[in-house]
C-alpha positions as CSV (number, residue, x, y, z in Angstrom):
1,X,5.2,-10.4,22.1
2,X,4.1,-7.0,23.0
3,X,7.4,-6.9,26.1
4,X,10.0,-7.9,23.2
5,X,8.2,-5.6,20.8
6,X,9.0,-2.9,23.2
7,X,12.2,-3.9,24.5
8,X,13.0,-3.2,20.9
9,X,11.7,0.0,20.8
10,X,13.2,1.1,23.7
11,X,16.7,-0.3,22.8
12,X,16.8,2.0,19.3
13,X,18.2,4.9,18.9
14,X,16.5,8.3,19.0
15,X,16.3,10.0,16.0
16,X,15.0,13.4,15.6
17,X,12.7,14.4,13.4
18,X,12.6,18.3,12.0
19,X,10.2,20.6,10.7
20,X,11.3,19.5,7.6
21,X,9.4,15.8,8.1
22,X,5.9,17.1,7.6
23,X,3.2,16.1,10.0
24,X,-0.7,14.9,8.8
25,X,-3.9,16.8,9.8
26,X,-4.1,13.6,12.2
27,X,-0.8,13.5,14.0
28,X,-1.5,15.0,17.2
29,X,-4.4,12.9,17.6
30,X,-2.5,9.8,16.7
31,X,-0.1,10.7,19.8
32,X,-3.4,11.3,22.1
33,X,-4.2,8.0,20.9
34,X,-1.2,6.4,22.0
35,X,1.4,6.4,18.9
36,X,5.0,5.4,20.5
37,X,7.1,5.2,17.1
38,X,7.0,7.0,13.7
39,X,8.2,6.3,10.5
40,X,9.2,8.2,7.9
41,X,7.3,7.7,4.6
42,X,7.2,10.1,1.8
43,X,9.1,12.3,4.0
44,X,6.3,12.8,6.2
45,X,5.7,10.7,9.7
46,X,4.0,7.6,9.7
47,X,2.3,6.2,13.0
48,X,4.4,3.1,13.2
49,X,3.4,1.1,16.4
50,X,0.1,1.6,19.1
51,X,-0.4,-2.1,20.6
52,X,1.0,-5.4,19.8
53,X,0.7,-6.2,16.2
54,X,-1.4,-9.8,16.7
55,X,-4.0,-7.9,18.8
56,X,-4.3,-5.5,16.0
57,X,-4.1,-7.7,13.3
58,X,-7.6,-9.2,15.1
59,X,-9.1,-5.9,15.4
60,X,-8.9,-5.6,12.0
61,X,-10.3,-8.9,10.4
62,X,-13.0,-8.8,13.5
63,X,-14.1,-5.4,14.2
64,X,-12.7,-1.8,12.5
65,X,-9.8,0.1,12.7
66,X,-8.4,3.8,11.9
67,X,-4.2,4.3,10.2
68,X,-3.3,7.9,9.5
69,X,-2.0,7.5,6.0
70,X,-1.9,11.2,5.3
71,X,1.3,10.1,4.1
72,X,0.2,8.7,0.6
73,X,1.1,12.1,-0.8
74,X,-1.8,12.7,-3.3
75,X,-0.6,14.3,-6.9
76,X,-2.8,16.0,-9.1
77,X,-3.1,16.0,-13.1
78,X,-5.2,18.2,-14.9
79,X,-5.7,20.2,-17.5
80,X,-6.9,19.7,-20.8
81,X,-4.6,16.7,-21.5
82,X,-4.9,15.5,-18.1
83,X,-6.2,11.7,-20.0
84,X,-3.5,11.9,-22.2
85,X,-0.5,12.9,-20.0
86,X,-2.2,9.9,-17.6
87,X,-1.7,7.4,-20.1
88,X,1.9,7.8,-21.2
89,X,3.0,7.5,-17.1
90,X,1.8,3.6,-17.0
91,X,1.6,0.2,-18.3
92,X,-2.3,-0.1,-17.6
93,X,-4.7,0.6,-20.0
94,X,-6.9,3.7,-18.8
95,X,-9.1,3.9,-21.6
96,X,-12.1,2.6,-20.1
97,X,-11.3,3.7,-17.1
98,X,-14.9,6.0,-15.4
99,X,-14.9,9.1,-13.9
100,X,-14.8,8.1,-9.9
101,X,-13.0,4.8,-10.5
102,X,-9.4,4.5,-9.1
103,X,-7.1,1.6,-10.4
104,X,-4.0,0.2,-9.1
105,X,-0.9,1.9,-11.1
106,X,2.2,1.0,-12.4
107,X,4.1,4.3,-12.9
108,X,7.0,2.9,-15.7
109,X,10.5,4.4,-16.0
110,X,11.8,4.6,-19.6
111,X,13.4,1.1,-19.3
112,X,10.3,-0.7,-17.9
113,X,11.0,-0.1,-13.9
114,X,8.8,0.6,-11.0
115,X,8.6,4.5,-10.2
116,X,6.1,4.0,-8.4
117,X,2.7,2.1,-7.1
118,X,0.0,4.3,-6.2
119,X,-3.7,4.2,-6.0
120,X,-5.2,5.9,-8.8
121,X,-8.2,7.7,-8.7
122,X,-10.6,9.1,-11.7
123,X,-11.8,12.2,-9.7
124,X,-13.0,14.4,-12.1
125,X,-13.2,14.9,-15.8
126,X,-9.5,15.6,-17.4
127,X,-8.5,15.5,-13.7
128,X,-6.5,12.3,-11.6
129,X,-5.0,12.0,-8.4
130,X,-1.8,9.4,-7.8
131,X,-2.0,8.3,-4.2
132,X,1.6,8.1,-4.2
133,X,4.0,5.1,-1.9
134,X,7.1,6.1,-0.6
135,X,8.8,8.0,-3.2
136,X,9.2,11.0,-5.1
137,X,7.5,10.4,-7.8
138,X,5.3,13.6,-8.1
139,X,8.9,15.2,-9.3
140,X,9.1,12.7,-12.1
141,X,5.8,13.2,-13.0
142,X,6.6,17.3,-13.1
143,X,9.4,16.3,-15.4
144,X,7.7,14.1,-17.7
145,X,4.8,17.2,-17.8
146,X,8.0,20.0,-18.8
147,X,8.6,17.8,-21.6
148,X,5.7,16.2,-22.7
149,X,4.7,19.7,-24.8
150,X,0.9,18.9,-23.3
151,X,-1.6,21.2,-21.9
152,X,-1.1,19.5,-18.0
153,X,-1.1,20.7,-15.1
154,X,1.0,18.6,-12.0
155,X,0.3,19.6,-8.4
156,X,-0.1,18.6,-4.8
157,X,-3.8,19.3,-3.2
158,X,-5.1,19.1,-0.1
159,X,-6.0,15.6,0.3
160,X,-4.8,13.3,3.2
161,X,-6.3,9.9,3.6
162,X,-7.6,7.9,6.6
163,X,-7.5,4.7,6.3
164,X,-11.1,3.1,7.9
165,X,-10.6,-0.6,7.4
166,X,-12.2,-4.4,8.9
167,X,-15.5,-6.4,8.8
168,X,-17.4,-3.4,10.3
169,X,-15.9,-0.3,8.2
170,X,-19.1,0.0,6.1
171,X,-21.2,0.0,9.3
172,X,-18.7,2.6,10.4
173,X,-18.7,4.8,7.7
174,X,-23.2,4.6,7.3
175,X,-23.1,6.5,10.5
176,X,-21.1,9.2,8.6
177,X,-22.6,9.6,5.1
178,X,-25.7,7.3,5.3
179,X,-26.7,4.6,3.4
180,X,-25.3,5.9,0.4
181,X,-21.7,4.2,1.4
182,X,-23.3,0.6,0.5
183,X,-23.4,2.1,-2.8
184,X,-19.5,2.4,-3.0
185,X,-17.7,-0.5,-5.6
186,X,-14.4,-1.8,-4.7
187,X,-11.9,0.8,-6.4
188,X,-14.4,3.2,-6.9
189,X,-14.7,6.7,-4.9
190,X,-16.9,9.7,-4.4
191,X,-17.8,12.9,-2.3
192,X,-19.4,13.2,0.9
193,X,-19.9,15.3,3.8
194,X,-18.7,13.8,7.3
195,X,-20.7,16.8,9.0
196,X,-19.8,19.5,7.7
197,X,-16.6,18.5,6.6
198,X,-15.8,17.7,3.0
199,X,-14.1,14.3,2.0
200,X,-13.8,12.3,-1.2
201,X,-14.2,8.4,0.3
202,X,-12.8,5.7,-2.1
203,X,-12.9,1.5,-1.2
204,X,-9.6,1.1,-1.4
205,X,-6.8,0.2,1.5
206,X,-3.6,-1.5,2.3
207,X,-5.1,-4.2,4.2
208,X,-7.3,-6.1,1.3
209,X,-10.4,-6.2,3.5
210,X,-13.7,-4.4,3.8
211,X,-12.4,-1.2,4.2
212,X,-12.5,2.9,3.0
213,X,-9.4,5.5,3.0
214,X,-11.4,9.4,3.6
215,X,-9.6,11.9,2.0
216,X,-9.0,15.0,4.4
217,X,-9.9,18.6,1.8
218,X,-9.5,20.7,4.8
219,X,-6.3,20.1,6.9
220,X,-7.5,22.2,9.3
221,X,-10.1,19.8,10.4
222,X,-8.1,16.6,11.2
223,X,-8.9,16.6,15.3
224,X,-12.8,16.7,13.8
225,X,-12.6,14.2,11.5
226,X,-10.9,11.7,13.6
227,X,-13.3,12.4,16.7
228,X,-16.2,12.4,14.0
229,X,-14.9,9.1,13.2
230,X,-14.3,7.2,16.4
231,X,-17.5,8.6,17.9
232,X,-19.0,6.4,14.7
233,X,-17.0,2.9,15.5
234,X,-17.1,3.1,19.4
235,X,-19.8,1.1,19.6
236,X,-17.8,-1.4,16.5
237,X,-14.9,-1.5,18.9
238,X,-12.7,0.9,16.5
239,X,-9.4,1.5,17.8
240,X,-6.1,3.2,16.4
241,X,-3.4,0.7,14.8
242,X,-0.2,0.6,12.6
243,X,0.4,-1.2,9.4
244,X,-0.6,-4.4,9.7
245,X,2.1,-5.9,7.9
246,X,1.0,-9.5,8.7
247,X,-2.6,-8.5,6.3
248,X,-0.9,-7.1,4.0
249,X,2.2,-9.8,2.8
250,X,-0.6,-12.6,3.6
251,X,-2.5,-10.5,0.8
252,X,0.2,-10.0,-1.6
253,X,0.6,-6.1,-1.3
254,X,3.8,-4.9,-1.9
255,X,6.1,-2.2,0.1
256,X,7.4,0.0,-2.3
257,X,11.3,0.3,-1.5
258,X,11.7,-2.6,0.1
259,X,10.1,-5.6,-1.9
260,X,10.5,-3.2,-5.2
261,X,12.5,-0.5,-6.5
262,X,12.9,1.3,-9.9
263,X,15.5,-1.6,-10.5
264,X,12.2,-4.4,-10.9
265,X,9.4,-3.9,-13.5
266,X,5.7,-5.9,-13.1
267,X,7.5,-8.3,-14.7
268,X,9.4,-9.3,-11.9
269,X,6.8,-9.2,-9.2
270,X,4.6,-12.4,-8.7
271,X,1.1,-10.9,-9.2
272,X,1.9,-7.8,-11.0
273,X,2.7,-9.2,-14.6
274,X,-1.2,-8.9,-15.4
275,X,-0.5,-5.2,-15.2
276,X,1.5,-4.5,-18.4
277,X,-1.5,-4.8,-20.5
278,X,-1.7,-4.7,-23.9
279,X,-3.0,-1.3,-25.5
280,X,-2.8,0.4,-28.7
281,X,-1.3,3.7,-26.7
282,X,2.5,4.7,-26.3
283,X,3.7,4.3,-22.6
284,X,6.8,5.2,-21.1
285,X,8.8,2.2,-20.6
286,X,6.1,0.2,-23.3
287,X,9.3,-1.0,-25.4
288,X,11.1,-2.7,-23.1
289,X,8.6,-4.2,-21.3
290,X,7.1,-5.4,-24.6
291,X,11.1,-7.0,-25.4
292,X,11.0,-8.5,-21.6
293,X,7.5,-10.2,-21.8
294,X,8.4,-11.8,-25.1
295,X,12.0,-12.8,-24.0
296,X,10.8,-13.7,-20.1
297,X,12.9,-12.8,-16.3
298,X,15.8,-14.1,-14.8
299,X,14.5,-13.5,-11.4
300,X,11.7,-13.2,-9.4
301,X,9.7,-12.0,-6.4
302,X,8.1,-14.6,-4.8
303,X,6.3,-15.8,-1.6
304,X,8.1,-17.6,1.2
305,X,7.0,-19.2,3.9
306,X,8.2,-21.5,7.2
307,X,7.6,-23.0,10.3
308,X,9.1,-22.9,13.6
309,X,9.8,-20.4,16.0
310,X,7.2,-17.4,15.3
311,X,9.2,-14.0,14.0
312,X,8.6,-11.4,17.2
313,X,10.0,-8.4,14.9
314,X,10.1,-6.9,11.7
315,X,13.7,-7.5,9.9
316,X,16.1,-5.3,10.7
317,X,17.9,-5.7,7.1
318,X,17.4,-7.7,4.0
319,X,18.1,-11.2,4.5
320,X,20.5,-13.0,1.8
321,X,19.3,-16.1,-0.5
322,X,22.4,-18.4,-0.8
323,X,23.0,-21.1,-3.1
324,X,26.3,-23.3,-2.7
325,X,27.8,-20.5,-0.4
326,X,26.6,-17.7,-2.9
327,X,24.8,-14.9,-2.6
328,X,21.5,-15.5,-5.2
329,X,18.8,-13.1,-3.8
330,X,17.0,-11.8,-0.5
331,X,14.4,-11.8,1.3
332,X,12.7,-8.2,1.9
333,X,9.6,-8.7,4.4
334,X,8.8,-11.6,6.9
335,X,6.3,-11.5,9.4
336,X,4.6,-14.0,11.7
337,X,0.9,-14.7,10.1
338,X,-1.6,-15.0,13.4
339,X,-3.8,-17.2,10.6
340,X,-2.1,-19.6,9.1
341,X,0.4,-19.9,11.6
342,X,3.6,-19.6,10.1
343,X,5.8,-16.9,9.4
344,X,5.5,-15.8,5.7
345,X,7.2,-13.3,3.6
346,X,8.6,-12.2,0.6
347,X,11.6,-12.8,-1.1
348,X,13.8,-12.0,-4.7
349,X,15.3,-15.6,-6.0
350,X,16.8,-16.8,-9.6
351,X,13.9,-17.8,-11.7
352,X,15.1,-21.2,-11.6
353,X,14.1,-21.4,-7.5
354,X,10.8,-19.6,-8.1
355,X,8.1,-22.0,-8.9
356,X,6.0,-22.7,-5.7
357,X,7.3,-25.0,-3.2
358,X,10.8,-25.0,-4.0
359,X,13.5,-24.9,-0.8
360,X,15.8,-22.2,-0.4
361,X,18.4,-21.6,2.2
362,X,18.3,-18.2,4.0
363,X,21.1,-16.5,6.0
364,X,18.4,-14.6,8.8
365,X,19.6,-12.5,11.6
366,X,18.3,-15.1,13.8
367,X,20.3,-17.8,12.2
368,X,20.4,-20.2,9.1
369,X,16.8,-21.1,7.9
370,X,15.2,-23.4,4.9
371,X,12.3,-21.5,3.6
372,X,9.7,-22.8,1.1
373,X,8.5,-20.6,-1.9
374,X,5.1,-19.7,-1.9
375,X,1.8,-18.3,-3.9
376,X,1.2,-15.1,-3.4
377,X,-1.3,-13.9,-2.2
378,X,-1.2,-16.3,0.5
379,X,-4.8,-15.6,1.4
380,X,-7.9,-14.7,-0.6
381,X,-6.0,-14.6,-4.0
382,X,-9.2,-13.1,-5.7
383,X,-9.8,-10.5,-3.8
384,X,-13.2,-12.1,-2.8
385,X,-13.1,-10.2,0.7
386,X,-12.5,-6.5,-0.1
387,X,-14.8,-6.7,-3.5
388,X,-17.5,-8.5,-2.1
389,X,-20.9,-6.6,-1.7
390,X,-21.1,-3.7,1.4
391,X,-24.8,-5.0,1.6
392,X,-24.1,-8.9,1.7
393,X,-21.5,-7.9,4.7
């Protein structure tokens, strides 16, 4: 798998990448540390490949690893209507929601769509940050903020996360900050000191394991906080990885862009319909999703999942769904799952084709397939692993 992996890597095109693609505090140690290929995400690079993706994807559920997601462009609101302005830029209900606690938002358009996904984090009193996916939706939040007639301030601080996830990330991160880290809920965050170097650390990650993303305050300090870091895990086994994208489709995370666009609301996404909760507070988008909940979808994201030949690569383009020769939906991620050996994925399909275990005909790149939909998540649907307790680990 790794020779193919790289045959395909050395087969694409080079592209170049400007100044304008902005780099992480942790780039130049991510090439140091063997990074071969870069994406572009939030236009800023994304270390896209170190090893071969199975040996990776057991370094993470066995031992630790380290991802330079200084990419989740962080987005600040503040000011005195800081809760307010929040409120009216998702479905969820952020009432109750503590300083230091972080939920997973919906950002709504004004007809119910996905703007965006982020990680939200309570950092402060009348102050938030949106750990943004790939898109600009800082901008639409800066619009929303010219017209909302509220006291609010939008703006982009210095905070670029590291993503410190597997079973022996809390025993990573005690070397750090102490015992203190044990202390740390799932979706919950707070400040430390790694050194002398200032971080806010939240348990949260892509990867829906035991893990922490450390938030960079002082870009100047990346080469120290990544050595800091590594020097912790050496003895864990840490090592430098991608994203794992078999982890994250077996745990039902989405990639903004590619599984969703502004086109979907929750809705439409298996898993995500919890999230347009009911709540006495105006929301943009609240109308429509109210009318679509009550009226139900004519299509849906669901899982998929096969046997057969293992997938070596990630697609190259979004595989159609046919139905007696027609063109009914697509699949938008596949990957070969090292676990359950199969390949698994998602993909978009009628409503009528959604409910688990239904067969659908695929038009792949590698050739016709019969796929089975699936649950999602495939694996731990309750999030048992990532919220268990740091001192039961």
């Amino acid at each position: 798998m790794v020779n193919e992996r790289q045959e395909m890597l050395e087969q694409s095109a080079t592209i170049y990448f400007g100044p304008w693609y902005r780099r992480s505090p942790f780039f130049d140690a991510t090439r140091r540390a063997g990074c071969t290929a870069y994406d572009v995400y939030n236009h800023m690079l994304l270390p896209a490949y170190f090893d071969d993706p199975v040996t990776e994807y057991w370094a993470l559920l066995n031992d630790v690893t380290v991802w330079d997601v200084g990419v989740e462009r962080t987005v600040e609101i503040s000011g005195k209507d800081a809760d307010r302005f929040i409120d009216t830029l998702t479905c969820r209900d952020l009432t109750t929601c503590a300083v230091k606690q972080g939920k997973y938002m919906i950002v709504t358009a004004p007809d119910g769509g996905i703007v965006n996904d982020p990680v939200l984090l309570h950092v402060g009193e009348n102050r938030w940050w949106m750990q943004l996916a790939d898109s600009d939706a800082g901008l639409y939040a800066l619009g929303v903020a010219a017209l909302s007639n509220l006291d609010v301030e939008v703006s982009y601080p210095h905070a670029y996360p590291m993503q410190v996830q597997g079973a022996k990330a809390a025993k990573t991160l005690e070397k750090l900050v102490g015992a203190a880290v044990y202390d740390l809920k799932y979706y919950w965050c707070d400040w430390f000191d790694i050194e002398d170097i200032p971080v806010l650390i939240s348990r949260t990650g892509w990867t829906a394991v035991q893990g922490f993303e450390i938030n960079l305050l002082d870009p100047g300090r990346g080469d120290d906080m990544w050595n800091a870091v590594f020097e912790a895990g050496e003895q864990f086994g840490i090592r430098p990885v991608a994203p794992v994208e078999a982890r994250r489709i077996e745990a039902g995370i989405m990639n903004y862009n590619s599984d969703m666009t502004h086109e979907d609301t929750p809705l439409h996404i298996t898993g995500l319909e919890h999230l347009v909760e009911d709540q006495p507070q105006d929301y943009i988008g609240k109308a429509p999703l109210e009318a679509l909940k009550a009226k139900g979808v004519d299509r849906k994201l669901v899982g998929v999942e096969w046997s057969g030949d293992e997938l070596k690569a990630e697609l190259s383009w979004f595989w159609p769904v046919v139905r007696d020769g027609r063109e009914v939906g697509r699949v938008t991620d596949a990957v070969w799952s090292p676990r359950l050996e199969k390949n698994i994925g998602y993909a978009w399909v009628p409503i009528e084709l959604a409910a688990p275990g239904t067969t659908v005909d695929v038009e792949s790149e590698h050739g016709p397939l019969t796929v089975t939909t699936a649950a999602i998540p495939f694996v731990d649907a309750r999030k048992e692993v990532p919220a268990a307790s740091l001192r039961e680990a």
